[in-house]
N, C-alpha and C positions, 0 to 999 in steps of 0.2 A: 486234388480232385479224387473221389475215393471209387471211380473207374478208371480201371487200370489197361496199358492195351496194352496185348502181347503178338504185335507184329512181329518183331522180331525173333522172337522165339521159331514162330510157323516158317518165318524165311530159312533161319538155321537148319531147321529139320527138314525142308523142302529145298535145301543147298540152291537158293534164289537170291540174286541181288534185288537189294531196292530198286533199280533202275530196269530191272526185268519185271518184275511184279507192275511199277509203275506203268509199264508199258501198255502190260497185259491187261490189268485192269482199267486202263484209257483215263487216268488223271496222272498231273506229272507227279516228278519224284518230291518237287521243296512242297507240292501237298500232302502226298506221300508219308516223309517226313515228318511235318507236322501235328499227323496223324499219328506216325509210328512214336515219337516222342510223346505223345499225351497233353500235344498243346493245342487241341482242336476244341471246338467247344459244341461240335454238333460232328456227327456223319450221315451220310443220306442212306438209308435203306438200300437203295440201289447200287453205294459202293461197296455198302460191307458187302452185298450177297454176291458182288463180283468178287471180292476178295475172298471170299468162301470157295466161291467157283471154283478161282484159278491157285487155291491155295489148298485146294480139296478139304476143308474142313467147316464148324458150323462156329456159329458165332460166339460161342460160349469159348471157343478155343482165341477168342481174338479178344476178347472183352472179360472182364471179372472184373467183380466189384469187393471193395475194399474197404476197412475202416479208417476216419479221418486217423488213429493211430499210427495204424500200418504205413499210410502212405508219406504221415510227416515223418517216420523212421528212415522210411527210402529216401526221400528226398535230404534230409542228415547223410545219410550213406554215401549220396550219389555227392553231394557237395564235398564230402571230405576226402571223396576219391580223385576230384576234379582238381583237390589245391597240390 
């Protein structure tokens, strides 16, 4: 998909676990998750700007878009890291 999310990144830098975020922003973690992975197919306006909230940052830091390139590159990478 050639939007990219970078939850994880803001959690890093915000020293936050997933399950603390999850909390704060009031959906669980295996949505969380699914989110933070990039296998969601929609987000609701009202979770990103909670996760902006409690993550202090804007949406452009959670979200980038991508070329179909770049992204079949990553998912190569991420596959070859996996075996």
């Amino acid at each position: 998909m050639p939007i990219a999310v970078d939850i994880d990144v803001m959690l890093a830098r915000r020293k936050m676990s997933v399950g603390e975020l999850a909390e704060r922003v009031g959906i669980t973690p295996a949505n969380l998750a699914v989110l933070k992975n990039g296998r969601a197919k929609a987000v609701r306006f009202a979770t990103l700007a909670a996760l902006c909230e409690v993550l202090e940052c804007q949406p452009g830091d959670l979200l980038r878009w991508e070329t179909e390139n770049e992204t079949e590159t990553e998912a190569e990478t991420e596959d070859a890291s996996n075996s």
